[in-house]
C-alpha positions as CSV (number, residue, x, y, z in Angstrom):
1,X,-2.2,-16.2,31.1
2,X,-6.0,-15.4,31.0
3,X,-5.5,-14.4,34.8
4,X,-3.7,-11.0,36.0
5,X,-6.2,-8.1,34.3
6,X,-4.0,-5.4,33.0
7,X,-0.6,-7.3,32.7
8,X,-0.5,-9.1,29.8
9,X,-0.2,-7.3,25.9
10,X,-2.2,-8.5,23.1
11,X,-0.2,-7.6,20.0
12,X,-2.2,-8.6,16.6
13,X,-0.6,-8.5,13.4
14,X,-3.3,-7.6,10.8
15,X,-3.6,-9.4,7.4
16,X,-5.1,-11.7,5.2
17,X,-5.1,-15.9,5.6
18,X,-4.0,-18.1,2.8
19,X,-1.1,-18.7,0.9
20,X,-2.6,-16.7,-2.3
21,X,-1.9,-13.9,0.3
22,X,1.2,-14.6,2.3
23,X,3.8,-12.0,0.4
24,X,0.9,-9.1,0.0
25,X,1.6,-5.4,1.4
26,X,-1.5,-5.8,3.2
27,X,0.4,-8.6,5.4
28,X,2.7,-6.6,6.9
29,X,1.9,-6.8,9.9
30,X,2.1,-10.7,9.7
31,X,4.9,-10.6,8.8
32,X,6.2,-8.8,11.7
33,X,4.7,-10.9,14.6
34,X,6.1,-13.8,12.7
35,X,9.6,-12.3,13.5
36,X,8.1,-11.4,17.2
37,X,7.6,-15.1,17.3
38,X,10.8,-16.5,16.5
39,X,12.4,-13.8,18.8
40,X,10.1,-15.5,21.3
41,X,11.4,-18.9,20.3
42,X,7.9,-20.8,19.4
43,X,5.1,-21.1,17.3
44,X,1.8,-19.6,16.1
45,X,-0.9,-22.4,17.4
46,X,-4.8,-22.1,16.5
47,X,-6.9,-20.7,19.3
48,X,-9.7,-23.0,19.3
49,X,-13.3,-21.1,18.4
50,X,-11.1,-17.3,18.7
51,X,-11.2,-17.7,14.8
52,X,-6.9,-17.0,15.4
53,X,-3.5,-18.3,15.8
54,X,-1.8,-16.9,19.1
55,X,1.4,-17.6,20.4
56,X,1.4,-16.7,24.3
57,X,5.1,-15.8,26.4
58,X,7.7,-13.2,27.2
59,X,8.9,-10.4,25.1
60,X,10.6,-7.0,26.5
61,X,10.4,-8.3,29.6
62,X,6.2,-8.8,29.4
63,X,3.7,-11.0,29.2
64,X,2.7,-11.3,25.3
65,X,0.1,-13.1,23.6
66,X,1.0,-12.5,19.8
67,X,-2.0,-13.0,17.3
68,X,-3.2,-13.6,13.7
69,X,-6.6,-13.1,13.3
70,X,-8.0,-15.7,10.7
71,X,-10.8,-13.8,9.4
72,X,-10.1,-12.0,6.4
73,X,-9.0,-8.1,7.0
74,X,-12.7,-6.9,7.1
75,X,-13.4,-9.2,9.7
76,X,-10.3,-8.4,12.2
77,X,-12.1,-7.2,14.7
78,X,-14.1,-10.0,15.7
79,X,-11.0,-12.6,16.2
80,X,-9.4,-9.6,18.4
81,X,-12.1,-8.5,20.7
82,X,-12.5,-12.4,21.4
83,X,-8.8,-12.5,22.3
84,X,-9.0,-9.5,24.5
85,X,-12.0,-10.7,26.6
86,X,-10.1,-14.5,27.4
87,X,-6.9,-12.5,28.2
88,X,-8.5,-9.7,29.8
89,X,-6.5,-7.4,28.2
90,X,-7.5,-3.9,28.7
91,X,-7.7,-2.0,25.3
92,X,-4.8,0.9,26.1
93,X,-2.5,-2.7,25.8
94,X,-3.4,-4.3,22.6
95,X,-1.0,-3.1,19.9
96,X,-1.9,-3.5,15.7
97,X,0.9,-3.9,13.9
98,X,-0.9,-2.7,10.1
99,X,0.3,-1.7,6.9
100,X,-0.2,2.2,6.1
101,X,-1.0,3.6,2.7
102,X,-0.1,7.2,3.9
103,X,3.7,6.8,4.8
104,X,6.4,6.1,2.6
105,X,7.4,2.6,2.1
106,X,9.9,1.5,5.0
107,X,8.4,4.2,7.1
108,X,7.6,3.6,10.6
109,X,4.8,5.5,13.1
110,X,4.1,4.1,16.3
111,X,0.9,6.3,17.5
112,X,-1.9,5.7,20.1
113,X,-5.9,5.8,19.2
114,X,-6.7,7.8,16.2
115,X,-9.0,6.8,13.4
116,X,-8.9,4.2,10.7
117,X,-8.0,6.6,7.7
118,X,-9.4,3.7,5.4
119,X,-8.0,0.6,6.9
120,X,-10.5,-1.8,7.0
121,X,-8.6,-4.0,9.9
122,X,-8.4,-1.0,12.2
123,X,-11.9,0.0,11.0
124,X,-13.0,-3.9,12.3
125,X,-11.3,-3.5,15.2
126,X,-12.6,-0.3,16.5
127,X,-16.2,-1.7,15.7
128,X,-15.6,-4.4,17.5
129,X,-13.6,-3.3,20.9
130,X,-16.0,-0.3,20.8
131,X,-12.8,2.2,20.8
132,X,-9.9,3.2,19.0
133,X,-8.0,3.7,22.2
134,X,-5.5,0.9,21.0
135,X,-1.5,1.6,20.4
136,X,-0.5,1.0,16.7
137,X,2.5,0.8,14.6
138,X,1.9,1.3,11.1
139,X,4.2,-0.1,8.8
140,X,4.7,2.4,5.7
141,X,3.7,0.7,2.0
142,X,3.4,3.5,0.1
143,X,0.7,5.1,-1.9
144,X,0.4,2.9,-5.3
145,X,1.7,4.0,-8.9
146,X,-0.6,6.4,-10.8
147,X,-4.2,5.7,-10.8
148,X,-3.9,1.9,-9.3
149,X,-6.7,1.4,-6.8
150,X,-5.4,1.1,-3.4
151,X,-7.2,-1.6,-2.5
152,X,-5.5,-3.4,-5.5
153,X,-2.4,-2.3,-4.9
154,X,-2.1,-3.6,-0.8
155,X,-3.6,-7.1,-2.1
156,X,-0.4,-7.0,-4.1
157,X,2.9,-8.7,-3.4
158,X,5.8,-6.4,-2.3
159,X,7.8,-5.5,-5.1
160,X,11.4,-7.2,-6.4
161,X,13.0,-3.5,-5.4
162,X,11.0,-3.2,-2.4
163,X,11.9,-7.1,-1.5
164,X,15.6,-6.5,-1.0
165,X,15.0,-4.4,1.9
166,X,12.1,-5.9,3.6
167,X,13.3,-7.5,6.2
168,X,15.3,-5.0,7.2
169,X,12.0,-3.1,8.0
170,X,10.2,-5.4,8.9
171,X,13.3,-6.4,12.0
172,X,13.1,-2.5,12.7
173,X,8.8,-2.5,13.1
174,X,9.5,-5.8,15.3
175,X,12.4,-3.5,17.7
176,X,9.6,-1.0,17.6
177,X,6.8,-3.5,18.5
178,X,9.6,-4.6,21.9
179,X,10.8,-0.8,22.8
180,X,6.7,-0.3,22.8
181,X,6.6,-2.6,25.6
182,X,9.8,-2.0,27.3
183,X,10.0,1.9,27.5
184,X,6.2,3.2,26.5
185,X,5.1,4.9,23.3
186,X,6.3,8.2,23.8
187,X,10.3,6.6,24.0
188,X,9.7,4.3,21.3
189,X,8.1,6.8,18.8
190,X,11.2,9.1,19.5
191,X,13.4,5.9,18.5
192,X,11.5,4.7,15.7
193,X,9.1,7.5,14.0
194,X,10.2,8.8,10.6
């Protein structure tokens, strides 16, 4: 698959390793390219010195390479830009799949480029694939109860009310993650953007 410039997609889920962090608001987008991954029928392997897991086949008709970076959050960047050179995978076709402070929980926004608005993935991965110019779908948390810090509140595990509905958003961010590929951003943003 490292062959063919330009025709594979890198989509990275962005999140934190460990067990202490599996369930964590900040792990949505794990938690979607999981689902990606059993859609595709196999299994997350480790990509030797990439500092990642990646699981490469078809999805919406395309070549995918789905990834975990194994850095912390901070440190996304690194794992992804690696990925992106051994794929050659141009930058307009990586996709982060993130979890976003500034949408409602259960919201969805697919977008392309922008900044980082405070994510420290996003904020790794522009350093490190010198742009922005990358597709995203942000995956709405919320804003956290009264004064908690954010950055407390994303290291947090979903709640029991927010719990009985997520994995219903997390199957819709994973049908936006496949419309991305199949029909293009601007079709899947008029299917899935609340």
């Amino acid at each position: 698959m490292s062959g063919d410039a330009g025709e594979a997609w890198l989509v990275v889920g962005l999140g934190n390793p460990g067990k202490e962090y599996s369930g964590n608001r900040h792990n949505a987008g794990f938690f979607v390219v999981d689902l990606l991954a059993e859609r595709m029928r196999g299994r997350f392997k480790s990509a030797k010195g990439r500092r990642a897991e990646v699981l490469e086949g078809r999805l919406a008709g395309h070549r995918v390479v789905l990834a975990k970076p194994l850095s912390y959050m901070n440190d996304s960047g690194g794992p992804v830009a690696g990925l992106r050179d051994f794929y050659k995978v141009p930058v307009e076709r990586i996709v982060a799949v993130h979890d976003e402070l500034d949408l409602p929980y259960g919201s969805l926004r697919l977008k392309h480029g922008g900044g980082d608005n405070g994510h420290n993935g996003l904020k790794s991965m522009r350093r490190s694939l010198g742009s922005g110019e990358f597709a995203r779908v942000r995956f709405g948390v919320g804003r956290p109860p009264g004064r908690q810090d954010p950055a407390d509140y994303v290291l947090r595990d979903f709640g029991s009310a927010e719990r009985k509905d997520l994995a219903f958003h997390v199957d819709r961010a994973a049908d936006a993650v496949e419309a991305l590929l199949a029909d293009g951003l601007e079709r899947a943003q008029n299917t899935f953007n609340d």
